[in-house]
Residue frames as qw, qx, qy, qz and C-alpha x, y, z in Angstrom:
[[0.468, -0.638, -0.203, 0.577, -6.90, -31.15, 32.24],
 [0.223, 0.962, 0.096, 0.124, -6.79, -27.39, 31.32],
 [0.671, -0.158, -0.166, 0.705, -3.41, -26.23, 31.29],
 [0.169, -0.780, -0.327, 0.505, -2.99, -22.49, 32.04],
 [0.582, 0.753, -0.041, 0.303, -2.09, -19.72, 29.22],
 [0.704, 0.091, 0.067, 0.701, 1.42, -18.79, 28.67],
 [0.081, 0.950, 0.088, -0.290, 1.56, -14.89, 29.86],
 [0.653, 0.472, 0.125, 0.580, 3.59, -12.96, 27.45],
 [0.401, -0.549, -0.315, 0.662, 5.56, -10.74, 29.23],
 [0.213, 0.893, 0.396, 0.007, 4.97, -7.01, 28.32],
 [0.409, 0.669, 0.002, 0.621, 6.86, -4.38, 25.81],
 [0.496, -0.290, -0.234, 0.784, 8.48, -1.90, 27.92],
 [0.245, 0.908, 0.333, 0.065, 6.61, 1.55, 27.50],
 [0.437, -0.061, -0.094, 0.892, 8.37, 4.19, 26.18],
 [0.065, 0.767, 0.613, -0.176, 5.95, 7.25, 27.04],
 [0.307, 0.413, 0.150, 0.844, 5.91, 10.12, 24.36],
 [0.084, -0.319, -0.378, 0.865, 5.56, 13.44, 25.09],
 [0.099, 0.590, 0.796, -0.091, 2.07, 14.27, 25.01],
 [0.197, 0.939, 0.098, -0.265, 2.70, 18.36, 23.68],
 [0.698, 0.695, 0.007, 0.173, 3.71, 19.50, 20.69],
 [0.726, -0.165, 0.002, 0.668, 7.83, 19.84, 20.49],
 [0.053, 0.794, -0.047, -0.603, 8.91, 23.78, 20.50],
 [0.326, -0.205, 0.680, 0.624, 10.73, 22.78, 17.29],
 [0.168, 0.334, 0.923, 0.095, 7.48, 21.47, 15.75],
 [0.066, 0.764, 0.627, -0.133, 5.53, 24.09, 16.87],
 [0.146, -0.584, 0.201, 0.772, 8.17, 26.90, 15.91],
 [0.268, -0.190, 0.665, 0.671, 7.81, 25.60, 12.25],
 [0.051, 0.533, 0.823, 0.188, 4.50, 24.82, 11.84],
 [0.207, -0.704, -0.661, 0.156, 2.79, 27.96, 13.57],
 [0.115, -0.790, 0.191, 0.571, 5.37, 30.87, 13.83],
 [0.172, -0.071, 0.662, 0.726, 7.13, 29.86, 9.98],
 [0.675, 0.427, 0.125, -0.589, 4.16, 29.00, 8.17],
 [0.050, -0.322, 0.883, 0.339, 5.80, 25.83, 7.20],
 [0.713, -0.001, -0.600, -0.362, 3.62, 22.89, 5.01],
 [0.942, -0.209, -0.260, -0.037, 5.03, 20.39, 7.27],
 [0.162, -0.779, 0.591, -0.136, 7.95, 19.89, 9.31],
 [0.980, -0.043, -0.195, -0.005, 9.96, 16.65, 9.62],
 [0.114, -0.822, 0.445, -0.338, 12.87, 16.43, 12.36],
 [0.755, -0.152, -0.585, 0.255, 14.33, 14.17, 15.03],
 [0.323, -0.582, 0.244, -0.705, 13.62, 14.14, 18.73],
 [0.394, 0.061, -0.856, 0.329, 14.39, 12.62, 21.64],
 [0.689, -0.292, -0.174, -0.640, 11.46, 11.11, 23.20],
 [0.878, -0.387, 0.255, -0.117, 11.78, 8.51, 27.06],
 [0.468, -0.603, 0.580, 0.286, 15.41, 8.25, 26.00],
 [0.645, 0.322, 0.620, 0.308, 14.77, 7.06, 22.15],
 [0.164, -0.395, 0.135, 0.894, 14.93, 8.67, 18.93],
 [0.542, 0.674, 0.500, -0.037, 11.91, 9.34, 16.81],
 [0.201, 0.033, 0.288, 0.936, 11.92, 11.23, 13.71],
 [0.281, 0.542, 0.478, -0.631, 8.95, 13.49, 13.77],
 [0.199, 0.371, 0.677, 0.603, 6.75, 13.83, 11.12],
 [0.063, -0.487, -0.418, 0.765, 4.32, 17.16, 11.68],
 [0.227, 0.283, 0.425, 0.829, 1.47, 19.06, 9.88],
 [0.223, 0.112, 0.214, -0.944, -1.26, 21.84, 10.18],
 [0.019, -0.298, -0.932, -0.206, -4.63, 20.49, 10.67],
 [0.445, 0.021, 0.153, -0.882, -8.26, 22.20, 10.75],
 [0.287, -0.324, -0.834, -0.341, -11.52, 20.46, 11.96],
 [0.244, -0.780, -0.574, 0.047, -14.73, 21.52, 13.39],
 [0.013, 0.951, 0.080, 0.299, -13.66, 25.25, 12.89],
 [0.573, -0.739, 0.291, 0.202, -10.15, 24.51, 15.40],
 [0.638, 0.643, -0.405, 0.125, -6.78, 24.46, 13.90],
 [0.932, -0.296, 0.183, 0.102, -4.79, 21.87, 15.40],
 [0.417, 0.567, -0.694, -0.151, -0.95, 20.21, 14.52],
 [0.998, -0.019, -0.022, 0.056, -0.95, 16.19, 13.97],
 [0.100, -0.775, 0.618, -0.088, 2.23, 15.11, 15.28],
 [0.987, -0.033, 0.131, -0.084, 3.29, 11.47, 14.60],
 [0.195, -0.756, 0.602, 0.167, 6.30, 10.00, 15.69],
 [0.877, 0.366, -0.293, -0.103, 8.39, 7.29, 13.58],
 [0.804, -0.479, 0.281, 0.215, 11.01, 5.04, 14.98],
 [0.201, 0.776, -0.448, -0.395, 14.06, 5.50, 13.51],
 [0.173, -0.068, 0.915, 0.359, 14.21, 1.50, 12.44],
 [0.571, 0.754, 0.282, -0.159, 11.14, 2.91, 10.01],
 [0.226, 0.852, -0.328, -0.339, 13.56, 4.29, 8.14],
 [0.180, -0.423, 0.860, 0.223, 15.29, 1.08, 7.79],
 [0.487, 0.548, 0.604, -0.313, 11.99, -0.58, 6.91],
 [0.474, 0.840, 0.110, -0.240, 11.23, 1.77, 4.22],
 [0.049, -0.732, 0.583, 0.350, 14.35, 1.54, 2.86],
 [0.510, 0.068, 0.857, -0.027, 14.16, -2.10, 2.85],
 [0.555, 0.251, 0.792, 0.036, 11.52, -1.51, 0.89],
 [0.266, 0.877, -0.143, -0.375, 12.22, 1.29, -1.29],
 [0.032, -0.396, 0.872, 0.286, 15.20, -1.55, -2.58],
 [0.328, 0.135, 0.928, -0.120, 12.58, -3.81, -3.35],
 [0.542, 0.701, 0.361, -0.291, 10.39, -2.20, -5.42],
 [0.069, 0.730, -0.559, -0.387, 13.69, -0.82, -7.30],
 [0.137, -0.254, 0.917, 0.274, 14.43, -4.57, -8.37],
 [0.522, 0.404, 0.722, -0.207, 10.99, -5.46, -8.96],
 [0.376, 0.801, 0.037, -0.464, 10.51, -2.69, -11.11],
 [0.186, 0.758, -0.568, -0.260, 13.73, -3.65, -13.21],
 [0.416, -0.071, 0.895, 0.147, 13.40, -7.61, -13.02],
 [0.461, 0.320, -0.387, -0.732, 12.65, -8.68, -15.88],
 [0.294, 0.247, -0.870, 0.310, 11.18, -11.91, -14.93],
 [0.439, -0.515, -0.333, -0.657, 7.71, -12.32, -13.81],
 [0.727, -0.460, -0.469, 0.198, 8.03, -14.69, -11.01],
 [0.578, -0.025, -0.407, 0.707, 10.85, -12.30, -9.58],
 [0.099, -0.373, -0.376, -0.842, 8.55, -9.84, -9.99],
 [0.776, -0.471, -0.307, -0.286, 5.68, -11.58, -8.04],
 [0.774, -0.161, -0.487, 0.371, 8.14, -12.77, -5.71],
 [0.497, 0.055, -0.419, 0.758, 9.54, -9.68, -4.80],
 [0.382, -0.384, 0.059, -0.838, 6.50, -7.49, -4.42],
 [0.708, -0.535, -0.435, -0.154, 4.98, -10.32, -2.34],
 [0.577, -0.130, -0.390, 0.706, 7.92, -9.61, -0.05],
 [0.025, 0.348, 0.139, 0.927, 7.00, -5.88, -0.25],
 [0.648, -0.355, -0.298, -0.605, 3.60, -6.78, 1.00],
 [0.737, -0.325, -0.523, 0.280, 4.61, -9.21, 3.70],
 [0.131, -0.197, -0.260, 0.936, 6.67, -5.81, 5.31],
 [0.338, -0.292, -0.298, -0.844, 3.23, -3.91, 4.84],
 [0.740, -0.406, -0.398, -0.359, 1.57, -5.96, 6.91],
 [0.769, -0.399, -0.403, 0.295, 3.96, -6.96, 9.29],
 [0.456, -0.199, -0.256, 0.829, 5.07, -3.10, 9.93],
 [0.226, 0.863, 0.444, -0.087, 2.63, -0.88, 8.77],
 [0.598, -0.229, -0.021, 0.768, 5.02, 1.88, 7.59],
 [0.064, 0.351, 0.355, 0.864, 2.65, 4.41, 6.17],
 [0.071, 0.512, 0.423, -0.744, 1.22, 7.66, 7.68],
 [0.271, 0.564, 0.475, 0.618, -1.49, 9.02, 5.77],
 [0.139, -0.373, -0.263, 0.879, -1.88, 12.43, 5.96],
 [0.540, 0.728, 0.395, -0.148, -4.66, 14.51, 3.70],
 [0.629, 0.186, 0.351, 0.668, -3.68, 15.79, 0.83],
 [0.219, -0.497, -0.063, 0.837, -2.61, 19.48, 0.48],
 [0.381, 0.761, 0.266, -0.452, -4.69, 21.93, -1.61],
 [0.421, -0.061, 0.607, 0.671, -3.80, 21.49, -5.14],
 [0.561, 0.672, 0.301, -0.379, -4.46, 23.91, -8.12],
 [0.371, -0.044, 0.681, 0.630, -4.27, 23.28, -11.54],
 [0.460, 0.711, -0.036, -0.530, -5.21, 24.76, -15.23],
 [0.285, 0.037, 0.797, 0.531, -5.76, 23.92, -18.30],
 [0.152, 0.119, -0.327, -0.925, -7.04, 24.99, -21.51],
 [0.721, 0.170, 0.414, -0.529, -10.96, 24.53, -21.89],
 [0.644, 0.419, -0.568, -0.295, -9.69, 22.57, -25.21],
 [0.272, 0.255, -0.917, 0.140, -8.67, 19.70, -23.12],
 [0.802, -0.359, -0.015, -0.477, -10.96, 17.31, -21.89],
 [0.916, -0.385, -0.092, -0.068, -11.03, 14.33, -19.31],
 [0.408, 0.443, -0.672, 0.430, -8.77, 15.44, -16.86],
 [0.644, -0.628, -0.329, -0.287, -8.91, 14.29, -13.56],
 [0.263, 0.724, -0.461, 0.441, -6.46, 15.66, -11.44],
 [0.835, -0.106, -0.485, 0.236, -4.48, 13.46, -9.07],
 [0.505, -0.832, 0.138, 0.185, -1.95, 14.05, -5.53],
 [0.677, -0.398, 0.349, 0.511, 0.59, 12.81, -7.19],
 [0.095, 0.760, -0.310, -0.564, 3.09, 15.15, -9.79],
 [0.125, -0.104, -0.157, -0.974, 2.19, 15.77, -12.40],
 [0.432, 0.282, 0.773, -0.370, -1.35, 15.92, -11.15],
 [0.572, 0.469, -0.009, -0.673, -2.78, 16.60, -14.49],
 [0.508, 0.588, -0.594, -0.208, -0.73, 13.59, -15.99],
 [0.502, -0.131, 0.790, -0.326, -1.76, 10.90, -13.92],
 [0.515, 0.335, 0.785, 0.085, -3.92, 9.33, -16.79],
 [0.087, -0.372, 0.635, 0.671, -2.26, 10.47, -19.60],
 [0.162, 0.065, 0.864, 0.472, -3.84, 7.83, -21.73],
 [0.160, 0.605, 0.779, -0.036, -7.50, 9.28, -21.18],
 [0.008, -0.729, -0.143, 0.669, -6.75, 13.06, -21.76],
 [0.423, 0.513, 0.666, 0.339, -8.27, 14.72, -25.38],
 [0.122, -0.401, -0.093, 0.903, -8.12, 17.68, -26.79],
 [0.404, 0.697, 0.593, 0.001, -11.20, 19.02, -28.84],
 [0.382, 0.114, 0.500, 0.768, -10.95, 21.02, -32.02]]
């Protein structure tokens, strides 16, 4: 005998708001801000907003993506967790705690990518193999391969 599934009753929606906040769009469009990042009340919750200027197919756009505020607890979470990893000395604790790291990763996703903002950089034609990175310094991301010819 088949027995019937088990419905799972269903999340409560909370329905954002489907245009851009005036905030959002004050910073982004009238400032000439990079990004904007705020908090806004959204179907009676708070989000913090995350917000940048986008261009594709020849339209400029802003990507608006809200973040519950228990992300922030999340990321904390694991912003302490990488802190002790980093500093245990202790392989297993090591392994132990970044698997933990990785278990929240998976079971919250907590990362927005966004693209990465025009970066320039210089350097002297004496220096070879650089290969410039997003993250600071971008020219000093791999130190260990950069040479400088005579």
């Amino acid at each position: 005998m088949c027995s019937r599934p088990r419905r799972i009753p269903a999340r409560p929606r909370i329905r954002l708001a489907t245009r851009t906040p005036s905030e959002v769009y004050r910073q982004i469009a009238v400032d000439r801000r990079p990004t904007f990042v705020g908090v806004e009340e959204m179907g009676g919750a708070q989000y913090q907003i995350a917000a940048a200027p986008v261009r594709a197919g020849g339209r400029e756009g802003i990507v608006t993506v809200p973040q519950t505020l228990r992300k922030q607890d999340i990321e904390r979470q694991i912003d302490e967790l990488m802190a002790r990893q980093t500093s245990a000395l202790d392989e297993g604790e090591r392994k132990r705690l970044f698997d933990e790291v990785q278990r929240i990763f998976a079971e919250h996703l907590p990362i927005v990518h966004f693209a990465a903002p025009r970066i320039f950089v210089a350097a002297s034609a004496r220096v070879t193999n650089l290969t410039p990175a997003v993250q600071r310094p971008q020219l000093l991301w791999s130190a260990d391969t950069i040479a400088v010819r005579h």
